[in-house]
N, CA, C and O atoms as CSV, one atom per row, in Angstrom:
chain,resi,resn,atom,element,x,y,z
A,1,UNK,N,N,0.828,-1.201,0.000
A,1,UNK,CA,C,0.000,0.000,0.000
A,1,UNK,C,C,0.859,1.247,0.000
A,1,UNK,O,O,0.553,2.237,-0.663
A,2,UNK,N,N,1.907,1.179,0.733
A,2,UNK,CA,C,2.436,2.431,1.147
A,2,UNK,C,C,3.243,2.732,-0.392
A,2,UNK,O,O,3.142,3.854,-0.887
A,3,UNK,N,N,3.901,1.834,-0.972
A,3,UNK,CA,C,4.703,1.825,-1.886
A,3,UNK,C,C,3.453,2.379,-3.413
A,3,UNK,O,O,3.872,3.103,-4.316
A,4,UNK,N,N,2.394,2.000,-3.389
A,4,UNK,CA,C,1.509,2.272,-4.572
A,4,UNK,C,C,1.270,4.035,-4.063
A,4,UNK,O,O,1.064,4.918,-4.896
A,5,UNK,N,N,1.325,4.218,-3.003
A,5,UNK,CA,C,0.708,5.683,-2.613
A,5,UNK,C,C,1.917,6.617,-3.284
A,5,UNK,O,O,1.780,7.592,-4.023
A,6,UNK,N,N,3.278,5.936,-2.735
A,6,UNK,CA,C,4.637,6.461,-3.066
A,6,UNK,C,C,4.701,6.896,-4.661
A,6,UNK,O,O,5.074,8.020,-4.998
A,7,UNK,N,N,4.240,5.742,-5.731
A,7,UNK,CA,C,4.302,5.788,-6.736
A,7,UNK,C,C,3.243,7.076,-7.358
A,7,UNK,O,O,3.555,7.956,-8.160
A,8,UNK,N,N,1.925,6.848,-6.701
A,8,UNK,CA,C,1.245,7.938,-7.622
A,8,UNK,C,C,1.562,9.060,-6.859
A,8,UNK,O,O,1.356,10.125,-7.442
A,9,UNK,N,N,2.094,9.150,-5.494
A,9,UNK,CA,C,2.611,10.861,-5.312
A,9,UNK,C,C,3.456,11.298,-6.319
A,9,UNK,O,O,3.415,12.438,-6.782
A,10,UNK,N,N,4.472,10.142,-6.788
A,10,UNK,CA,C,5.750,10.545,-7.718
A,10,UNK,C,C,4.810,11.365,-9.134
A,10,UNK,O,O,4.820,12.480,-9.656
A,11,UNK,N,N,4.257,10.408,-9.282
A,11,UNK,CA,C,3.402,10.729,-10.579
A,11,UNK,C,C,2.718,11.509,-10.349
A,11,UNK,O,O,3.055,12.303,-11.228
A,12,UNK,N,N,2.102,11.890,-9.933
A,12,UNK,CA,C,1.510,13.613,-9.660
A,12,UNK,C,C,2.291,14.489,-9.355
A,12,UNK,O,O,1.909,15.572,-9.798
A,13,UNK,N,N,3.662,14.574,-8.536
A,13,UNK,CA,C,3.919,15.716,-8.347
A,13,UNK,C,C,4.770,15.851,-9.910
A,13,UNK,O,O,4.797,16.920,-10.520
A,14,UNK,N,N,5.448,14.574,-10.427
A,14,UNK,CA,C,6.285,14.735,-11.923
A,14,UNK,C,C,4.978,15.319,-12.769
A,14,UNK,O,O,5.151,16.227,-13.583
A,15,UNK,N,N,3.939,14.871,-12.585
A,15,UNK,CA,C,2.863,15.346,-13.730
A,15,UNK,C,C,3.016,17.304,-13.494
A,15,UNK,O,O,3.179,18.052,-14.459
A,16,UNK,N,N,2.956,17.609,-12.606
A,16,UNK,CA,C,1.938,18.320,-12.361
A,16,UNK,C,C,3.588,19.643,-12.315
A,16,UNK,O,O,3.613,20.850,-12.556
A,17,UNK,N,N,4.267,19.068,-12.067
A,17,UNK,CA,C,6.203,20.096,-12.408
A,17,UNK,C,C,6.166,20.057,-14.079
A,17,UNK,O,O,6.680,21.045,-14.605
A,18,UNK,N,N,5.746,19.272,-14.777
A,18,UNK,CA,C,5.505,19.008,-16.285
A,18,UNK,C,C,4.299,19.900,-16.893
A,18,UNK,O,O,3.974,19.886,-18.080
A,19,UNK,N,N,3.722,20.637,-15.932
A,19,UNK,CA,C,2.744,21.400,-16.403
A,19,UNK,C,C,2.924,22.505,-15.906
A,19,UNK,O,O,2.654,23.527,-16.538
A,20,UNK,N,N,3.414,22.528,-14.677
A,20,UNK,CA,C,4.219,23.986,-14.377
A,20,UNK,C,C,4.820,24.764,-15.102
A,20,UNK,O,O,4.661,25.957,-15.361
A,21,UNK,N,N,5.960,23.556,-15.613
A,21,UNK,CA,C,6.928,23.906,-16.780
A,21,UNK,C,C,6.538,24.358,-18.257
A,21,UNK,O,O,7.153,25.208,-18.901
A,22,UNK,N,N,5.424,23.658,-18.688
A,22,UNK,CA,C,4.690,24.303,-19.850
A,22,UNK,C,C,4.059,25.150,-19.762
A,22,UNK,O,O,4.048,25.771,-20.825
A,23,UNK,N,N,3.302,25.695,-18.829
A,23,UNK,CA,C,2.617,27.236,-18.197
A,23,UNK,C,C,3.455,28.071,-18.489
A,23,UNK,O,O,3.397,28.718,-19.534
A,24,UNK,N,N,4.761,28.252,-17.250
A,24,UNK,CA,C,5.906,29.238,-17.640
A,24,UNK,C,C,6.082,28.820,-18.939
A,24,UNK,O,O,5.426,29.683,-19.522
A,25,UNK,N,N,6.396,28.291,-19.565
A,25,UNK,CA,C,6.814,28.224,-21.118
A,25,UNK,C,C,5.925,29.154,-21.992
A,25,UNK,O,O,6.198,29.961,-22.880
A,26,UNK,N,N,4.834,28.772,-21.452
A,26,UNK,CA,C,4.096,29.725,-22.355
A,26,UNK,C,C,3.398,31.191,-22.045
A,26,UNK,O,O,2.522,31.799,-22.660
A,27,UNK,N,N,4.296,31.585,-20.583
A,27,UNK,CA,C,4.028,32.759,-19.805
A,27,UNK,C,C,2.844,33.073,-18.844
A,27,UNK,O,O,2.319,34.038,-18.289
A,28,UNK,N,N,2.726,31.839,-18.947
A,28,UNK,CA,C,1.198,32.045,-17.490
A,28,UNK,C,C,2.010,31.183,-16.101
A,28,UNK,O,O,2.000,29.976,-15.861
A,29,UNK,N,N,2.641,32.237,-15.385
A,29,UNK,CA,C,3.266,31.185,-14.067
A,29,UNK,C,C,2.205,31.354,-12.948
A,29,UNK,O,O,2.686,31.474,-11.821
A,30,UNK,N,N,0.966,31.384,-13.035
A,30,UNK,CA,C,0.638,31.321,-11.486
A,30,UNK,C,C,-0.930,30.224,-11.963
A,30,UNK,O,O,-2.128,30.234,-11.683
A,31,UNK,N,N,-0.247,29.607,-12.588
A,31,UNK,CA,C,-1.582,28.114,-13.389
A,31,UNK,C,C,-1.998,27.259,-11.679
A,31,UNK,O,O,-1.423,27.380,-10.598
A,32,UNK,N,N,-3.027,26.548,-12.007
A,32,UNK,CA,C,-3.478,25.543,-11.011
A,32,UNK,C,C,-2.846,24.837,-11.008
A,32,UNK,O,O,-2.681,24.375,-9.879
A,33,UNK,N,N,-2.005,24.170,-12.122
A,33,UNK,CA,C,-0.440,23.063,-11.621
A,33,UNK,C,C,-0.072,23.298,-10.477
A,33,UNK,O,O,-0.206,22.608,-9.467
A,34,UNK,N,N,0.583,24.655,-10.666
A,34,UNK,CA,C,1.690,25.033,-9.529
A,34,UNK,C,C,1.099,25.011,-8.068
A,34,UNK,O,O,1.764,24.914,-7.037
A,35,UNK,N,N,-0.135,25.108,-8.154
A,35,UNK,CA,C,-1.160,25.285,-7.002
A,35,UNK,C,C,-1.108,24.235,-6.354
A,35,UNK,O,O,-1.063,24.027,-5.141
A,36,UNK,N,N,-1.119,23.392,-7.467
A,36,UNK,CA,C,-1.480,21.575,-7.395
A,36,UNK,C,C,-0.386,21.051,-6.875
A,36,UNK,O,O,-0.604,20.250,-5.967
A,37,UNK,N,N,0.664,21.229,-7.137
A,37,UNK,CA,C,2.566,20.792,-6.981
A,37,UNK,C,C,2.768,21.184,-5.602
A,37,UNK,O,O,3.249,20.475,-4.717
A,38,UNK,N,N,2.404,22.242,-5.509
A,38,UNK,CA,C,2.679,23.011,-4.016
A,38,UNK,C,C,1.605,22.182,-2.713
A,38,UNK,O,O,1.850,21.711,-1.603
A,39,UNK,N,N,0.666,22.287,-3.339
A,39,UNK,CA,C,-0.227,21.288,-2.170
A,39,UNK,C,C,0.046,20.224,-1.804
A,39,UNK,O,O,0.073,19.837,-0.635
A,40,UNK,N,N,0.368,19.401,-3.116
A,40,UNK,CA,C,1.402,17.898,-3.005
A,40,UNK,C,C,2.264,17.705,-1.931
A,40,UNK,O,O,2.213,16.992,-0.929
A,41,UNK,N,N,3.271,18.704,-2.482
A,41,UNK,CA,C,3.927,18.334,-2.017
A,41,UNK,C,C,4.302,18.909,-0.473
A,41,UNK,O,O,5.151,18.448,0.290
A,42,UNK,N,N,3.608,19.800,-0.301
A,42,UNK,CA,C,3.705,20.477,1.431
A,42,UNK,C,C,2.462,19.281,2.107
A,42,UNK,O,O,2.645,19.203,3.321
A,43,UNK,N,N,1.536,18.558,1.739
A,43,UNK,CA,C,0.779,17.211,2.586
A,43,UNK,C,C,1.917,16.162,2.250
A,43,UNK,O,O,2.314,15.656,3.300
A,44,UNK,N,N,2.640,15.617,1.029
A,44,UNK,CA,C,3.359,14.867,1.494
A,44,UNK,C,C,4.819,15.223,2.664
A,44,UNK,O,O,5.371,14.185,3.027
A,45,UNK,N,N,5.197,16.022,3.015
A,45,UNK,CA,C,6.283,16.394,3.920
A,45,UNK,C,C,5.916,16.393,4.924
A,45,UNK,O,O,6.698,16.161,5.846
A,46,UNK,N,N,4.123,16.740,5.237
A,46,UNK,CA,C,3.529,16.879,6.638
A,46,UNK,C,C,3.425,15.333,7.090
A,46,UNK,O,O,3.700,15.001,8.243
A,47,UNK,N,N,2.978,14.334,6.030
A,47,UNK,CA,C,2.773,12.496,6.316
A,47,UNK,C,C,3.856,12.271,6.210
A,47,UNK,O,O,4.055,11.065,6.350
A,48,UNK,N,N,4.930,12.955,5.981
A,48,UNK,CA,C,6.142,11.531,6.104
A,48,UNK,C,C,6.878,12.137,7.674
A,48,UNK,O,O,7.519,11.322,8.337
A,49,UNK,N,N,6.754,13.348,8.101
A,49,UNK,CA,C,6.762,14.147,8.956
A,49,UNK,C,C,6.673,13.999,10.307
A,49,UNK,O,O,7.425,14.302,11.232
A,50,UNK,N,N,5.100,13.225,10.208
A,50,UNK,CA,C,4.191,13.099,11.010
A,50,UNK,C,C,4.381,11.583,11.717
A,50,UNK,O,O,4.533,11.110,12.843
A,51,UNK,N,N,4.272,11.123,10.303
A,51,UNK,CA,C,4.693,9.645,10.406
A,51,UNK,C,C,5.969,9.364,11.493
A,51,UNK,O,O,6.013,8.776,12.574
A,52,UNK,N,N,6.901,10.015,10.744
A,52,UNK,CA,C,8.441,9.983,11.882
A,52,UNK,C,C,8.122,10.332,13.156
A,52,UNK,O,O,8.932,9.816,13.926
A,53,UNK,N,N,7.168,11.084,13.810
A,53,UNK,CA,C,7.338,12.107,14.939
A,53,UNK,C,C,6.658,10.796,15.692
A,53,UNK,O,O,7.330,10.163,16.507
A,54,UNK,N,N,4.920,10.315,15.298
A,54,UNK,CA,C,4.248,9.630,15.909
A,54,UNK,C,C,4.952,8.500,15.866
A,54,UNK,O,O,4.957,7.921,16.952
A,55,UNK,N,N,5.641,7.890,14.890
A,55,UNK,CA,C,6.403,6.236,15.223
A,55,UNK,C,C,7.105,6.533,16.389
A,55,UNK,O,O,6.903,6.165,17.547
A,56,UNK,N,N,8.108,7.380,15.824
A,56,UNK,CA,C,9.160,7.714,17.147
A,56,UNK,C,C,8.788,7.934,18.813
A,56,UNK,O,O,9.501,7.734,19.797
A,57,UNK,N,N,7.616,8.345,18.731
A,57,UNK,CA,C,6.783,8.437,20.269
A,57,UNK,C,C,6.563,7.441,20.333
A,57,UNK,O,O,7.295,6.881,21.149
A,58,UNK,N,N,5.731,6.681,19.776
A,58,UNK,CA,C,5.063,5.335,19.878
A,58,UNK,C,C,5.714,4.565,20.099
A,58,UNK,O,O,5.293,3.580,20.704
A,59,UNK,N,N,7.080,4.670,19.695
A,59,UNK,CA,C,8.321,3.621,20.105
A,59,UNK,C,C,8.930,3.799,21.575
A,59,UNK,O,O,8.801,2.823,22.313
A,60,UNK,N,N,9.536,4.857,22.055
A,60,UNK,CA,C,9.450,5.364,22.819
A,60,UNK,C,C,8.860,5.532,24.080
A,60,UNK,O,O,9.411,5.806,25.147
A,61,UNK,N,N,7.695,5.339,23.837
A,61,UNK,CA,C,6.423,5.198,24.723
A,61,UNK,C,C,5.880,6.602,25.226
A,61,UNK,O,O,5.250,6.583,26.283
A,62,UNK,N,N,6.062,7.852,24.565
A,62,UNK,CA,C,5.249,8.997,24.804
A,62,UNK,C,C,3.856,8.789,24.533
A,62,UNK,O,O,2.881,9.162,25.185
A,63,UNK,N,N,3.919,8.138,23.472
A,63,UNK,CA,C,2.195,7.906,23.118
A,63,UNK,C,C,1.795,6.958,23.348
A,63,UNK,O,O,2.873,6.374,23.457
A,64,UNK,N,N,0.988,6.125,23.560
A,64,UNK,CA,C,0.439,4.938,23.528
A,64,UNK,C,C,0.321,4.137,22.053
A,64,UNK,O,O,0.723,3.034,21.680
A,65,UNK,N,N,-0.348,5.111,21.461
A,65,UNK,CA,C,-1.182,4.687,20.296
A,65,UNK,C,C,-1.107,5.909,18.646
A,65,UNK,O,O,-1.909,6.822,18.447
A,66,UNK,N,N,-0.434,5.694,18.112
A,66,UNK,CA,C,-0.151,6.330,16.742
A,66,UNK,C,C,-0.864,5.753,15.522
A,66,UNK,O,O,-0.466,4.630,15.213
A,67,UNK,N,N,-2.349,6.549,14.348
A,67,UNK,CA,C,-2.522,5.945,13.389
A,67,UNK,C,C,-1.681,6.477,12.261
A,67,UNK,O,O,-2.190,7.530,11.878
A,68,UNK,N,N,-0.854,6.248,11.733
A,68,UNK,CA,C,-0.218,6.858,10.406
A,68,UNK,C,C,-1.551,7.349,9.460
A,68,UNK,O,O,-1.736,8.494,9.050
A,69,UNK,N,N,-2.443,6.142,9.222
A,69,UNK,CA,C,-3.331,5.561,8.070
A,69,UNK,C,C,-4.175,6.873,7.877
A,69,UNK,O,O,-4.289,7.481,6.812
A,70,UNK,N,N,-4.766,7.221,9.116
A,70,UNK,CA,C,-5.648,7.863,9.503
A,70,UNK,C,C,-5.118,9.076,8.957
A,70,UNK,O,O,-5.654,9.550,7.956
A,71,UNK,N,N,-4.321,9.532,9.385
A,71,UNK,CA,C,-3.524,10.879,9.048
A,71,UNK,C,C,-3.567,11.184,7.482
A,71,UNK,O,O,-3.463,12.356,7.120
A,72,UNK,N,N,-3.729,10.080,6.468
A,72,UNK,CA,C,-3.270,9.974,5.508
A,72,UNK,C,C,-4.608,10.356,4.707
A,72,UNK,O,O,-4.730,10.937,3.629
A,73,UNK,N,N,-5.604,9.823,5.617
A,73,UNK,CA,C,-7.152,10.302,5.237
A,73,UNK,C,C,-7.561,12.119,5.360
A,73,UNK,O,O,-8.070,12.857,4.516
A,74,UNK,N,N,-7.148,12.375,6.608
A,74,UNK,CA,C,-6.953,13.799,6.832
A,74,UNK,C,C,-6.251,14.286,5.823
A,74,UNK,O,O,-7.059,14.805,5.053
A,75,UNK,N,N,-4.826,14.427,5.292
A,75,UNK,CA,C,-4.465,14.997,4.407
A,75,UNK,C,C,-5.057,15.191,2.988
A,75,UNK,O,O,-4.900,16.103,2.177
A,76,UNK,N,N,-5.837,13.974,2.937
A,76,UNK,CA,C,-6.346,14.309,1.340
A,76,UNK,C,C,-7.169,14.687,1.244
A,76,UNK,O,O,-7.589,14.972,0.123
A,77,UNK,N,N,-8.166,15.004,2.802
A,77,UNK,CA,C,-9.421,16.111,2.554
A,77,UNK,C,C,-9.180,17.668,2.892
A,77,UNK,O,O,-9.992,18.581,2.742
A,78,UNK,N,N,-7.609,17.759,3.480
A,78,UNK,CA,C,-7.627,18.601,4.111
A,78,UNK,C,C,-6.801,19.415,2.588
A,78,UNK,O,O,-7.087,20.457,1.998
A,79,UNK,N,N,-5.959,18.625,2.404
A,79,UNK,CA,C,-5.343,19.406,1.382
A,79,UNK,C,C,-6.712,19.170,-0.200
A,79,UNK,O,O,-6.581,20.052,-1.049
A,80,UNK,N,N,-7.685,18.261,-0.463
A,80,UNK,CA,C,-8.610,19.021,-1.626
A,80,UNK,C,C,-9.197,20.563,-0.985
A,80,UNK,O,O,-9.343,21.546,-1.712
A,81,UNK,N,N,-9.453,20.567,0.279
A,81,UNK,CA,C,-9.942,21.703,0.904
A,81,UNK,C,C,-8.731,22.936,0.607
A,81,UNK,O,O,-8.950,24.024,0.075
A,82,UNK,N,N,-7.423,22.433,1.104
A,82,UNK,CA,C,-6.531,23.551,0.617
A,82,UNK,C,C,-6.201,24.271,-0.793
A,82,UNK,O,O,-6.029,25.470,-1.015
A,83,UNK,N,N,-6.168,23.280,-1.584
A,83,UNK,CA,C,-6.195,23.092,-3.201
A,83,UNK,C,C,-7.803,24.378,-3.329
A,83,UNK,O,O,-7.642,25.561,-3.627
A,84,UNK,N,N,-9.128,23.787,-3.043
A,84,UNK,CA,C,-9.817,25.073,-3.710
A,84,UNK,C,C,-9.346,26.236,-3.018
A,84,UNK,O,O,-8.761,26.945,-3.837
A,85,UNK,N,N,-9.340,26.768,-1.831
A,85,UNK,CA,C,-8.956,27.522,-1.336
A,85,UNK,C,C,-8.215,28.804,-2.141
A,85,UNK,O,O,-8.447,29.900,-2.653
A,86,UNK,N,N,-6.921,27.629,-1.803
A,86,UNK,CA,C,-6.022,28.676,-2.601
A,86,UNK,C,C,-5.919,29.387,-3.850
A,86,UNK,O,O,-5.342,30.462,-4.013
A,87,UNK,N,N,-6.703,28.504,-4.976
A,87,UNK,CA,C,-6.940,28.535,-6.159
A,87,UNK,C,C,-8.083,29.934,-6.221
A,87,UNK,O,O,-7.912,30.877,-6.994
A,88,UNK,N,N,-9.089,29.844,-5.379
A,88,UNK,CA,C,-9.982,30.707,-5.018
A,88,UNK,C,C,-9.768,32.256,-4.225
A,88,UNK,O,O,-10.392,33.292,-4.456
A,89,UNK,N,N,-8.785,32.050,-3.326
A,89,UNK,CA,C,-8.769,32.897,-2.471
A,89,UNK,C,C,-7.340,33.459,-2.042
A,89,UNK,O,O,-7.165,34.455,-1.341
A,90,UNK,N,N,-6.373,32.663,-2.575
A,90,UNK,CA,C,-5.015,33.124,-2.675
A,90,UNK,C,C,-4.044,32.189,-1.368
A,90,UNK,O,O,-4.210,31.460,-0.391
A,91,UNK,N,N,-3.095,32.767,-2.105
A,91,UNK,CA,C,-2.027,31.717,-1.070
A,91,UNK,C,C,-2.273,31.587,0.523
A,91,UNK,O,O,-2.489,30.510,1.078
A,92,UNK,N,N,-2.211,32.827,1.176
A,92,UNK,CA,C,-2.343,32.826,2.434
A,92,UNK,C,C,-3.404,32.086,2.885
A,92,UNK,O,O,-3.253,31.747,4.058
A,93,UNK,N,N,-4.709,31.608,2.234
A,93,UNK,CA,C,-5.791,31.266,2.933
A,93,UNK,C,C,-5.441,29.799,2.754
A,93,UNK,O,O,-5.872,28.960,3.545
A,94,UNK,N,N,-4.613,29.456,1.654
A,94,UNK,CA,C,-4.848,28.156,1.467
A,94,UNK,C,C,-3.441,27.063,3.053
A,94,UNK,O,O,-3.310,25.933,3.523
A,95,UNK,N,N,-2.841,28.358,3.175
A,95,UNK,CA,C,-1.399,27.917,4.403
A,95,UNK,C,C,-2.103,27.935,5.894
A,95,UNK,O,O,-1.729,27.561,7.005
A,96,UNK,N,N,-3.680,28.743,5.224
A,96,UNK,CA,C,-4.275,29.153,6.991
A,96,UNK,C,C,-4.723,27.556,7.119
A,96,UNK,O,O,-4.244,26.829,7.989
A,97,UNK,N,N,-5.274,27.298,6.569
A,97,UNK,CA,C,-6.039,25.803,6.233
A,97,UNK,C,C,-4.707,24.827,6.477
A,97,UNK,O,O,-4.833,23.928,7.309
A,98,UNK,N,N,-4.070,24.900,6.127
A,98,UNK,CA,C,-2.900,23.778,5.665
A,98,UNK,C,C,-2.227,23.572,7.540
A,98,UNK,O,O,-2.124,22.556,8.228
A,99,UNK,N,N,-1.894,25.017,7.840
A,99,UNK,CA,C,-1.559,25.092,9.448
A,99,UNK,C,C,-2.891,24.448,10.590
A,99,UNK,O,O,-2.581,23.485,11.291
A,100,UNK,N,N,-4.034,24.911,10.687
A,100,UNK,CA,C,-4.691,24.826,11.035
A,100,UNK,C,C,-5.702,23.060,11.251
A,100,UNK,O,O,-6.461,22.659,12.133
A,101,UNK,N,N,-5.195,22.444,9.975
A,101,UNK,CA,C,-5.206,20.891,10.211
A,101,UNK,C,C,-4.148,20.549,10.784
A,101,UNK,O,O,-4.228,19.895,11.823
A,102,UNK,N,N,-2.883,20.912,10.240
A,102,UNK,CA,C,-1.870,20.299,11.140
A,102,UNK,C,C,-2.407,20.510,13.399
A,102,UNK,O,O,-2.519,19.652,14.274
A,103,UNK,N,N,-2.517,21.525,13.420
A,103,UNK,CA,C,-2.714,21.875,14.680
A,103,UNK,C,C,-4.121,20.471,15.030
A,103,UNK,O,O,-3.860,19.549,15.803
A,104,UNK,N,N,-5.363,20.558,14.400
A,104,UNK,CA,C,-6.404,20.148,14.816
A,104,UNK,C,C,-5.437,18.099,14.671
A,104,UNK,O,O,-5.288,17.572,15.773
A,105,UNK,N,N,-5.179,17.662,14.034
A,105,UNK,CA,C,-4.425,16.829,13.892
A,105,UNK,C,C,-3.828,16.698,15.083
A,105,UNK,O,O,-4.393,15.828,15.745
A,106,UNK,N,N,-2.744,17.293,15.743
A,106,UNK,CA,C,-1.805,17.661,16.872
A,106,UNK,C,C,-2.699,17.377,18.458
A,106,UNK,O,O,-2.223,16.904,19.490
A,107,UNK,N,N,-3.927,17.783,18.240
A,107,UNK,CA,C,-5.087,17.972,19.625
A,107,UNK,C,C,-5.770,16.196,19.231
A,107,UNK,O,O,-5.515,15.203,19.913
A,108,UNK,N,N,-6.556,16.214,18.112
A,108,UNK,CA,C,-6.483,14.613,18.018
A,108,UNK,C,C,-5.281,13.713,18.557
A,108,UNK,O,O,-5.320,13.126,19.638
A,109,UNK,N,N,-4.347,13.683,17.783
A,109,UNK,CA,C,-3.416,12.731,18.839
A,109,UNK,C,C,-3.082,12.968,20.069
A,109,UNK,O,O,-2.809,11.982,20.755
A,110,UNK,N,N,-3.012,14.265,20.666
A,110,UNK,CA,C,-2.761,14.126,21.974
A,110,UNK,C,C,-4.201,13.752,22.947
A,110,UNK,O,O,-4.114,13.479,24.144
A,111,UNK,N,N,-5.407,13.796,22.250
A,111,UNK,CA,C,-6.864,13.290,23.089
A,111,UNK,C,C,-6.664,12.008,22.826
A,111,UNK,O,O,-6.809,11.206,23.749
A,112,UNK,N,N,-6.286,11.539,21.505
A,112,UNK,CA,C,-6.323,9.889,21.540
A,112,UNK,C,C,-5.469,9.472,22.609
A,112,UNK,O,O,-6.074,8.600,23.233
A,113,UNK,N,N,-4.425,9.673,23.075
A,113,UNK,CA,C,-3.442,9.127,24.537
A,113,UNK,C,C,-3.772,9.843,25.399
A,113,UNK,O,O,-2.812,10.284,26.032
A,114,UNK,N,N,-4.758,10.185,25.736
A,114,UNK,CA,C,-4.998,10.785,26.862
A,114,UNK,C,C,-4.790,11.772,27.527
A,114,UNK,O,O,-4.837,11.881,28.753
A,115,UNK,N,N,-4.510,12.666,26.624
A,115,UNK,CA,C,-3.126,13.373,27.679
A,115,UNK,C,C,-3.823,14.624,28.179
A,115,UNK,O,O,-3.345,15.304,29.087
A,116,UNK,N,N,-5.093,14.947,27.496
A,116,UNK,CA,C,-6.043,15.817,27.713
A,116,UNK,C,C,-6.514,15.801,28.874
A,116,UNK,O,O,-7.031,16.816,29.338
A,117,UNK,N,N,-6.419,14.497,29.667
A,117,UNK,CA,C,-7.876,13.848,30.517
A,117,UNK,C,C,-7.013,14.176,31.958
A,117,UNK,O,O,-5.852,13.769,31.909
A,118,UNK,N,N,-7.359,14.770,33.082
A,118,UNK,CA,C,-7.235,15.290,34.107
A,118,UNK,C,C,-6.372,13.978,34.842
A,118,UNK,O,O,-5.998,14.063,36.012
């Protein structure tokens, strides 16, 4: 699974630098590619990120309980949510969104171990 996810990130973010590149080529640099490339690839850095931080606790024993999987579900609604956004409303709104899961993400795992609970 992890390795098929690996493959079509490759292939989307190569697709989507391949259309970047033909935009500027043809003098339009601020296309939905680049929109698209940039979203890519700032949710994949946050899951492989995330991934490291929660294994590493989980190993450790800060956390109890780490879902990678789960996280992986969050990112792809959080970043289609970032994707219109930005496309719509400009960069900053789409990084408010992009920060703002990370954080809500951050309060989920620390309620899943408890750490909330008195």
């Amino acid at each position: 699974m992890t390795r098929w996810a690996f493959i079509l990130t490759v292939v989307l973010i190569a697709g989507g630098a391949a259309a970047v590149w033909w935009a500027r080529a043809r003098g339009k640099s601020g296309s939905r590619a680049s929109v698209l490339v940039s979203v890519l690839s700032g949710w994949l850095a946050a899951y492989v990120l995330w991934s490291l931080a929660g294994g590493l606790a989980a190993r450790y024993g800060v956390l109890t309980t780490y879902n990678g999987s789960l996280f992986g579900a969050v990112a792809v609604v959080a970043g289609l949510w970032q994707y219109q956004a930005q496309v719509r409303q400009g960069r900053e709104r789409g990084l408010t969104i992009f920060v703002a899961a990370q954080l809500v993400w951050l309060v989920f795992v620390i309620a899943q171990n408890g750490m909330l609970a008195p």
